[in-house]
Structures are given as C-alpha cells and as structure tokens.
N, C-alpha and C positions, 0 to 999 in steps of 0.2 A: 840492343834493341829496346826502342824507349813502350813503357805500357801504354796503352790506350784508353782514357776513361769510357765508357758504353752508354754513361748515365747525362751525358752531355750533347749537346749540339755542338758537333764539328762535322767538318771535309769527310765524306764516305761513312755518312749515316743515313740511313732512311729514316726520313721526320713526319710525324703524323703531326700536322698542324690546323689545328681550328680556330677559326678566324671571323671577324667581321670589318667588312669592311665601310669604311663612312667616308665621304665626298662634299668638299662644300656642306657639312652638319649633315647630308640625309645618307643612311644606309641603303647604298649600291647593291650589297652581296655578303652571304656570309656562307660558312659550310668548313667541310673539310677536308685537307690534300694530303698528299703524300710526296714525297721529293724527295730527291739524293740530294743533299745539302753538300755546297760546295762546287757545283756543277752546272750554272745558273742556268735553272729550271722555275727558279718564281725569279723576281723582279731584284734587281740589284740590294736595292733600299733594305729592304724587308730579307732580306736573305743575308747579311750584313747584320743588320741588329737581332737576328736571332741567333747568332753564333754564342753557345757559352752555357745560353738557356738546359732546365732541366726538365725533364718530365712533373707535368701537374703545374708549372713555371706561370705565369700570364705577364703577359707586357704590353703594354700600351703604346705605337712606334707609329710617328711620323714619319713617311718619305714623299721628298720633297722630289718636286715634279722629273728633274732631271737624271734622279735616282729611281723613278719608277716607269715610268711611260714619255720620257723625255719631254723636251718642249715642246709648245705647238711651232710647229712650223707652214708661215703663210706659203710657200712656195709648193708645200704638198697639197694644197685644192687648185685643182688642173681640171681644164674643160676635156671632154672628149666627143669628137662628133658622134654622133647618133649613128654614121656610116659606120664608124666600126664597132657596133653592136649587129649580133646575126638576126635576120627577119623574123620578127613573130617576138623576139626579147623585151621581156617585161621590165619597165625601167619605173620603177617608184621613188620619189619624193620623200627622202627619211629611212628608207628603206639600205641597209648594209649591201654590199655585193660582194664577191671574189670575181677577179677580170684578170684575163691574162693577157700580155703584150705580145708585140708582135716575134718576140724575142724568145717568149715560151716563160717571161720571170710572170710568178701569182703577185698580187694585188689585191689587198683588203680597203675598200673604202663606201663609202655612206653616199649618196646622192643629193647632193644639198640645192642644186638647182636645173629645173630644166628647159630649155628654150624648142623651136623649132629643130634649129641645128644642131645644139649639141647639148653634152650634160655634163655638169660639172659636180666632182667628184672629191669628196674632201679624203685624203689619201692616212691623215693623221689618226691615232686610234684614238678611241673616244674617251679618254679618259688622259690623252695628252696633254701637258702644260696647267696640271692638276695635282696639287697637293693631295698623298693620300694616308689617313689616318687608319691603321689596324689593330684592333685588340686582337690580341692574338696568344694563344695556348696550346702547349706542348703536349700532346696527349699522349704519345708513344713516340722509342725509338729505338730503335736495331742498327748494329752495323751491318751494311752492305753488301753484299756477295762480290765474288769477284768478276761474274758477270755480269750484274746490275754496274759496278763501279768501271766495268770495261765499255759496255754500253751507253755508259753514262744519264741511266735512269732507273728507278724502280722498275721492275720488274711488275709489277700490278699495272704500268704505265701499258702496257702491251695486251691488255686486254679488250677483245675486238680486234686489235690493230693489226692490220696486212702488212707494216712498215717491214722492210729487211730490214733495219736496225732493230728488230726487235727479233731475229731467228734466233732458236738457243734458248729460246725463254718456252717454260710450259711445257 
C-alpha cells in the first residue's frame, strides 16, 4: 500500500484555494473555494497547474482559453422567437437568462439582441474564448472522506442544497 502525502495537492483532497482572478489586465473576481481536487470541479486549466502545490504555496497560472471556458463558438448565438417565451416574460438587452427547450435540456445565455420577432441569445459563457490569468493560494487541505470522494465533492458543497446527490451529507 503506497503512503499518501496530506501536505500536497492531489486526487481526493479537499483544497481551500484563494484566488484572484484577471481578464484582459482587469480583475473579474477574487475569493475563496473549496473543491475535491481531481474531480473537475474548477476549470480544467487551473485544476492541472495546482496539482503538487503545498499549503501557504501561491502561484501565478495562465489558462488559456481552451483549458478554461473553451472557445468562443459563433454557432452558439441563436435567434429565438419571442413565441417561445411565456406571456408577461421580461426579456432584457445584456441581461443573462436560464431557458429551457422544448426538450426539457436548461440553457444559460445573455441577450445580445432583440427585434420585433425574435431574440437572439448568445449561448457561449461569458468568459469564453478568453485567456485567464490566476494568482492563486493554497490555504488549507484535508483528505477527503469517503463520502465527499464517492459523491464527488466537498461536502460543505451541499450546503442549502436540496440536490440528491448530496443525501448522506450533514
């Protein structure tokens, strides 16, 4: 049976990770998460270049667009007619939405334009086809329970949350 180091970033650790994030030079977002490392739970890119890291660690990590939020893709801004929004639906100019098809699949997209007939709806996440730049630090980490690593997320992820993938926890 091989030992486990505890004091490392790998597969089936819960990582406290503090972060800032910057975008084209201006800071987007900063704070901090927690994740089962290994399990992709953050963004490919960034989950990749922290493997290794130690507690109190900081590193400065590029992920490039394809490794983070993928490319932009022109084929995800699609018109929809104004019909198939329900009467009375507030449709805003810049404004994010969640839409579901007729299908029953959810859809996250932004309003980018709108006409009499219809709106057109950019489907790509807004930080797509975007280089992103993270300072980033290790501030704690625990190995994972076996029902956090069967679950396949921290267990503090299930706070609030009604998901059945989250029974068992609490």
């Amino acid at each position: 049976m091989s030992e486990t180091k505890t004091d490392i970033v790998q597969d089936d650790m819960i990582v406290i990770l503090d972060y800032t994030l910057v975008v084209d030079g201006e800071e987007i977002d900063s704070g901090s998460i927690e994740y089962l490392q290994g399990h992709n739970k953050i963004i490919p890119g960034l989950e990749s270049e922290l493997a290794g890291m130690k507690v109190g660690e900081s590193r400065d990590v590029l992920v490039k667009s394809k490794d983070g939020y993928g490319e932009y893709d022109e084929e995800a801004v699609v018109d929809v007619s104004r019909d198939s929004f329900p009467e009375g639906f507030e449709i805003i100019l810049g404004r994010p939405m969640r839409i579901r098809s007729e299908d029953g699949n959810i859809f996250s997209g932004t309003v980018t334009a709108l006409s009499e007939e219809s709106v057109e709806l950019n489907l790509n996440h807004p930080l797509a086809g975007k280089d992103l730049f993270f300072k980033a630090t290790i501030s704690a980490l625990r190995p994972a329970t076996e029902k956090e690593i069967e679950h396949g997320h921290s267990a503090s992820d299930c706070a609030g949350c009604d998901s059945q993938s989250c029974e068992g926890f609490g």
